[in-house]
N, C-alpha and C positions, 0 to 999 in steps of 0.2 A: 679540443677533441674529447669524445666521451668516454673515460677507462670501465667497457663494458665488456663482460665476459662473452666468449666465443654463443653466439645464436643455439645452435645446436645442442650445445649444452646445457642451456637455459630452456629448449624444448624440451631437452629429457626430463629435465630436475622438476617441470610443471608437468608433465605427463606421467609422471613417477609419482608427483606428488598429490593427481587424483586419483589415480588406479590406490596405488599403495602397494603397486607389483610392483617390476620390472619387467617382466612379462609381459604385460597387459599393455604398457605402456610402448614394449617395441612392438606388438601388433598394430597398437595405431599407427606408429611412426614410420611403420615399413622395412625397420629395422631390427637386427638379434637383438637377442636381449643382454647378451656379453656386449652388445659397444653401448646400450643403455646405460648398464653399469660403467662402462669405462668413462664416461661421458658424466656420468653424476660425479664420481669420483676425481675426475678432472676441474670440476665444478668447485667440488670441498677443500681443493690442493690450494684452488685459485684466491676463493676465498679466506681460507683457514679456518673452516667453522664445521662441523660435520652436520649436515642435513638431515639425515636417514640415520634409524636404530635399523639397525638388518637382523633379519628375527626369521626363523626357520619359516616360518605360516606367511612372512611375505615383510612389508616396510611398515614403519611408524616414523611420523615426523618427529624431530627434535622442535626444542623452545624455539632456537633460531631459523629452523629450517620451516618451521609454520610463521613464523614472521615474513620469512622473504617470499613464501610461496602467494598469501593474497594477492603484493603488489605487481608477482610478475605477472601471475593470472591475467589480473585487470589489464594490464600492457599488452598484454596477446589478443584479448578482447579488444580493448581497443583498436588496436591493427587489424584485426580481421570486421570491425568496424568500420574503420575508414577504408579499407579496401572495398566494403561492399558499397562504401557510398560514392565512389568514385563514379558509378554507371548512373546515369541521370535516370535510368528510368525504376528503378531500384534505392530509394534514395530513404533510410532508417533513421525514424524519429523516436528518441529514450525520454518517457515521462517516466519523472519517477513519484509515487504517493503513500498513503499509510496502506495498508494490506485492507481496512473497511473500507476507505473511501475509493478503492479501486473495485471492491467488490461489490459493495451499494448503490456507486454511483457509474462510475467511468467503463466497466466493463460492459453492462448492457446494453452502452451506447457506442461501444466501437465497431460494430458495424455499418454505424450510420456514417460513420467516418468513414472507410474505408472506398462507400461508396461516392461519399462526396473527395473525396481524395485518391484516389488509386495509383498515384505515381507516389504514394508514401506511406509506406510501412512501419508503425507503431510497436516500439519492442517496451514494453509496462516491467518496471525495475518497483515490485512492491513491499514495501520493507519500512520498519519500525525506525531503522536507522537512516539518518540525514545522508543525503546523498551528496557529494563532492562534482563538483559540474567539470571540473580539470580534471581528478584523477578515473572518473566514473563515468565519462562521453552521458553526462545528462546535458539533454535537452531543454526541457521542459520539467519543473517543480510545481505538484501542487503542496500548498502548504497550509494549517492551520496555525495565527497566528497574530500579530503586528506585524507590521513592517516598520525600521525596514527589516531585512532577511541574511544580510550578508553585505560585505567590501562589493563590487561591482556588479551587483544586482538589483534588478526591476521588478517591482509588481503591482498585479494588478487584481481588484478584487474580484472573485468569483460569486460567491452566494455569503448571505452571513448565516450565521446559525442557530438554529432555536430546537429547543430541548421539551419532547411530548411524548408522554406515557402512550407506549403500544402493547399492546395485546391478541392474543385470538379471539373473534367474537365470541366464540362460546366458554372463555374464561370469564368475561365481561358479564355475562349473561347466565350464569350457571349458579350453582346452589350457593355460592357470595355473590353477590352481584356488586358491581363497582358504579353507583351511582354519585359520589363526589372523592373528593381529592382524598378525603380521611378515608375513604374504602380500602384504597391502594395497600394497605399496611396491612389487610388481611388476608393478602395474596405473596406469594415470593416473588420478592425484586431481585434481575436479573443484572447485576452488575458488570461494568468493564473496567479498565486501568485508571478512566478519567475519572473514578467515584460522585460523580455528580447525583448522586441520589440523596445525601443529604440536603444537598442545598434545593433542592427540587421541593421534598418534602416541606422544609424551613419557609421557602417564600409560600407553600400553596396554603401550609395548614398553621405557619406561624411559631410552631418550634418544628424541633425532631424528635420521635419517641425515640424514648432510653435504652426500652427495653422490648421485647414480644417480636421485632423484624428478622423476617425470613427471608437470607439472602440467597445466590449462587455465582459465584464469580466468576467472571471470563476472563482472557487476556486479551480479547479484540469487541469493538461494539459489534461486527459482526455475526460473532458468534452468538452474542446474549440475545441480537433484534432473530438467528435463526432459530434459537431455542422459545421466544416469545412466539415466532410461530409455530411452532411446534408444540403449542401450551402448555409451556413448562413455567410460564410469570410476566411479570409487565418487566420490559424494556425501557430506557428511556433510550434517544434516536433522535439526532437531528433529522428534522421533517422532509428535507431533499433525500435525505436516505432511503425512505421508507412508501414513499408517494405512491412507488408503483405499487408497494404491497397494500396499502391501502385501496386503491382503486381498484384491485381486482379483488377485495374483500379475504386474504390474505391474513393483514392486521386489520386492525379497531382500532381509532382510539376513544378511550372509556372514558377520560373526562377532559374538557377543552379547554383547561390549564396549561398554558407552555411557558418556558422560560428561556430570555435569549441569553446567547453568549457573546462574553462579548468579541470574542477571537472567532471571526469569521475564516473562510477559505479563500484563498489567493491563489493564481500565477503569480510564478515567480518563473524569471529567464535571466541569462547573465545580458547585463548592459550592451556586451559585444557579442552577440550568442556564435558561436563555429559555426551553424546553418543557419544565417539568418532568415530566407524566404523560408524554411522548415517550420523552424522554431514561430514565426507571426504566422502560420496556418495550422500550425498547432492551438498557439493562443486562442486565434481569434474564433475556429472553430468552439473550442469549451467553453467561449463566451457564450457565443450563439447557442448552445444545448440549452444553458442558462435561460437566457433571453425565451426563447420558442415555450419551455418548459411553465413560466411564469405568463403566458400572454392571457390575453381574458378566457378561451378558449380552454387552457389546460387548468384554469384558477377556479374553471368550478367551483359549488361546494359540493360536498362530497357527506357520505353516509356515516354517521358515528355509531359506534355499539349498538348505540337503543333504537335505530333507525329515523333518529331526528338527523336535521342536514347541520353542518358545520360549515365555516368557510375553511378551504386550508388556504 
């Protein structure tokens, strides 16, 4: 049998613990906010740990009491998870991916999904941090990376990766112009967390300058490929990232140097997934985007800076 404290109490002490009222917390609940407090405070007897600083202006969690409040979060989430998935027609699929590769790639196309799937609703967990497929009701992981991924997990690969200088054309094309790979150093490079700009430079011009690089950091590739359109400097950008901005003249790219990585992107699902039928139309769908994206038709080539054609 499981020594878990009273339900109710465990709603308070989570509804307390995102308000940071009391107040706030019995208006969701439907309840005063004297048995909110009664009820936390029955909570902290139970455990012997006190939760809550109580402070004139309202609450502050303790060490301990922002410890237990994640897990229970996630617990309530989950049940109100699985409650909604009970109805067959209503049935909530959780990918979870990095915050660019949901913004670059996957976001734009979940429409298309919705229409090819309408008995399944897509809830996008995008976050820097690895996602727990037990404690976190993930479905579906995209990953960059080897495999394999983890104890009782499967994957399968999605695209691999290759790394190309983007730009706005008229940074390309403006009073520097970027006619080969050594141009690139007289523009500001837009960097992200993966720093692959050294090694970019390295293979294309065979070292790295020392000294004279004008950088600007991000903390997401997203951000650096939106400031590259925005012609604030060249990006580097795996090429599935940026396809559409290119095709719709967007970005450039200024010289047809790429480099690949060698961690590509994967599915990854647990070997036994909770929704099995979910989880393989999930998959196989982000295959398929894959596949359709890449067929001769979408493989054109495509327009570079100087108006010569490229293959992408």
């Amino acid at each position: 049998m499981r020594n878990l404290p009273p339900l109710n109490a465990l709603k308070a002490f989570e509804a307390s613990g995102r308000h940071l009222n009391f107040g706030r917390a019995a208006d969701e609940l439907g309840v005063t906010q004297g048995a909110v407090a009664q009820q936390v405070r029955s909570l902290e007897e139970i455990l012997q740990i006190k939760l809550f600083h109580r402070q004139a202006r309202g609450l502050s969690l303790t060490d301990e009491g922002r410890a237990y409040l994640a897990p229970i979060r996630r617990a309530f989430d989950m049940m109100a998870e699985a409650t909604e998935n009970l109805s067959p027609q209503d049935v909530v699929a959780t990918i979870s991916s990095t915050p660019s590769f949901a913004t670059r790639w996957l976001v734009p196309r979940l429409g298309y999904f919705a229409q090819d799937h309408p008995d399944i609703r897509l809830r996008l967990d995008a976050s820097n941090t690895l996602a727990n497929f037990q404690t976190d009701g993930v479905d579906i992981a995209i990953r960059q990376g080897k495999p394999p991924f983890g104890p009782g997990l499967v994957s399968v690969p999605l695209f691999s990766a290759e790394l190309i200088a983007v730009c706005h054309p008229d940074l390309a094309s403006g009073h520097s112009p970027i006619q080969s790979p050594a141009d690139l150093i007289n523009h500001v490079l837009l960097e992200d967390t993966h720093g692959q700009w050294p090694l970019f430079l390295e293979a294309a011009l065979g070292e790295v300058p020392v000294s004279g690089l004008k950088t600007m950091a991000f903390s997401q590739t997203s951000l650096a490929i939106d400031a590259a359109i925005a012609g604030q400097g060249i990006a580097l950008a795996n090429r599935e990232f940026v396809a559409g901005d290119l095709e719709a003249g967007r970005l450039c790219q200024p010289v047809s140097f790429a480099t690949p990585v060698q961690e590509g992107y994967h599915v990854v699902t647990q070997r036994t997934p909770r929704q099995a039928r979910v989880a393989e139309a999930v998959r196989n769908w982000l295959i398929k985007q894959v596949q359709e994206a890449s067929s001769p038709v979408q493989a054109e080539t495509k327009v570079n800076c100087h108006g010569n054609q490229n293959a992408l």
